[in-house]
C-alpha positions as CSV (number, residue, x, y, z in Angstrom):
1,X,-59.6,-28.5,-43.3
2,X,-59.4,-30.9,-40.2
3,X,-56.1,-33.7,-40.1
4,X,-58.8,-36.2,-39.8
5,X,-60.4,-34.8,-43.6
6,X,-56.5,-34.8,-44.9
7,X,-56.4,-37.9,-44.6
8,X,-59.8,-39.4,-45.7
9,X,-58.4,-37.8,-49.0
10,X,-54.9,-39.0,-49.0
11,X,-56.0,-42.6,-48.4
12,X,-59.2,-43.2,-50.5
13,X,-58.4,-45.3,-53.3
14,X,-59.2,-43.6,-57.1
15,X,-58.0,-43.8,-60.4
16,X,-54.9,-41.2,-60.7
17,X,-55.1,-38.8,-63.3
18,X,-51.9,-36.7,-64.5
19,X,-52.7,-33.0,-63.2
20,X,-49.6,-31.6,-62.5
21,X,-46.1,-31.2,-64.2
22,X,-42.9,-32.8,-62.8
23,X,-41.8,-29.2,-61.8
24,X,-45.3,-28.6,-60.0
25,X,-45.2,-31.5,-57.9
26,X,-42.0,-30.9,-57.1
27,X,-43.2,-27.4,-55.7
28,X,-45.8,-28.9,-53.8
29,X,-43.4,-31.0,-51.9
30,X,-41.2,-28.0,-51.1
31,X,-44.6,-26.5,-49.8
32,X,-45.9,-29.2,-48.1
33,X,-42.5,-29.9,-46.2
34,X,-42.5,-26.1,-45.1
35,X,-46.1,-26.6,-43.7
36,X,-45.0,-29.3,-40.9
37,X,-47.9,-30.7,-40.0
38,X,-48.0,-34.6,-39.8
39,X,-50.4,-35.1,-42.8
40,X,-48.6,-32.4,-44.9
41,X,-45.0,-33.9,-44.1
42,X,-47.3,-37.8,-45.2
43,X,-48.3,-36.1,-48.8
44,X,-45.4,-34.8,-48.9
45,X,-43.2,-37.6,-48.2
46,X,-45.8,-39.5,-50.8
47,X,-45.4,-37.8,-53.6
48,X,-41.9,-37.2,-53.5
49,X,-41.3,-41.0,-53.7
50,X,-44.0,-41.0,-57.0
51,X,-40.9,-38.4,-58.6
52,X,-38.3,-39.2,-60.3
53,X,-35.1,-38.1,-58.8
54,X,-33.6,-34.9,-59.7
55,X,-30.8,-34.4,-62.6
């Protein structure tokens, strides 16, 4: 999937769903960050704000 696709997706508006445990979105962080592309490192970046922090 093209950067320009990534973030068509990341940016259109939607009503949000829960589909994902704390501990899951915490693991797509981790892989996102490892990934390192701009739009990845975006998400990434995203979401971990959305978490609360750590224990």
């Amino acid at each position: 999937m093209d950067e320009v696709r990534l973030w068509a997706l990341i940016e259109t508006p939607g009503e949000r769903q829960p589909l994902l445990t704390i501990a899951e979105a915490r693991a797509v962080v981790a892989l996102l960050r490892r990934e390192g592309s701009p739009v990845a490192d975006e998400l990434a970046a995203t979401l971990a704000r959305r978490l609360p922090a750590e224990e």
